[in-house]
C-alpha positions as CSV (number, residue, x, y, z in Angstrom):
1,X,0.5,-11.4,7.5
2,X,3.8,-13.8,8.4
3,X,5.2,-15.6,10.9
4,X,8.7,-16.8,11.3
5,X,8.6,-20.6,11.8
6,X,10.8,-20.3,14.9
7,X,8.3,-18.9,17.0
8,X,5.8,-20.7,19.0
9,X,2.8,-22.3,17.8
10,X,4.1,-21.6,13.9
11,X,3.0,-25.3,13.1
12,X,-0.7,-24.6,14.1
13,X,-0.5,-21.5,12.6
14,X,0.3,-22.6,9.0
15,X,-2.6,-25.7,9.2
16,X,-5.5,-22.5,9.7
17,X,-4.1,-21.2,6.4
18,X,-1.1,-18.4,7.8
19,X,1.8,-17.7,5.8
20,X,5.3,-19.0,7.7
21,X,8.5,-17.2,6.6
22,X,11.5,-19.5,6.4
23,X,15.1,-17.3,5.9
24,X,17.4,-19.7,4.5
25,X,21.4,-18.3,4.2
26,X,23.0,-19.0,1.5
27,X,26.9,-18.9,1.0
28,X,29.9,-19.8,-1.4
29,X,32.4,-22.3,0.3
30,X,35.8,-21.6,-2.2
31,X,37.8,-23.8,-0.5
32,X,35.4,-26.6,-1.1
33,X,33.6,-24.8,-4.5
34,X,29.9,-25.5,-3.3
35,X,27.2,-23.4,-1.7
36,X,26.0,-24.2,1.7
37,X,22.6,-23.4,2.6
38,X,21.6,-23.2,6.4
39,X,18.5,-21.8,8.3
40,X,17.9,-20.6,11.7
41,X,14.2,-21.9,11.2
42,X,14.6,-25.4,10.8
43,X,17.2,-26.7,13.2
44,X,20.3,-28.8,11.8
45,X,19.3,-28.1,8.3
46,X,23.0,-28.0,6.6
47,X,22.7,-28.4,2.1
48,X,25.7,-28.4,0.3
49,X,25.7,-28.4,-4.0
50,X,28.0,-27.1,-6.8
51,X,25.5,-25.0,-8.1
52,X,21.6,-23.6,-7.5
53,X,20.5,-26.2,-10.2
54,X,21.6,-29.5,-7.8
């Protein structure tokens, strides 16, 4: 069993030992040449790197 760390209560849930999902998007900016990583899960969480290594 999962639960999406958006819903309600996910933070309780994962202390009594429940998996939380966390869907991060990744994408390739060319203009800039770096992937951005962003999540609907955790709020304002923006990454930017030249490569998957960084």
């Amino acid at each position: 069993m999962s639960y999406p760390l958006r819903y309600p209560f996910s933070w309780f849930l994962a202390r009594i030992g429940i998996t939380i999902t966390i869907n991060i998007n990744f994408i390739y900016d060319d203009e800039e040449n770096v992937f951005v990583a962003t999540s609907r899960d955790i709020q304002w969480l923006v990454l930017e790197a030249e490569n998957f290594n960084t």
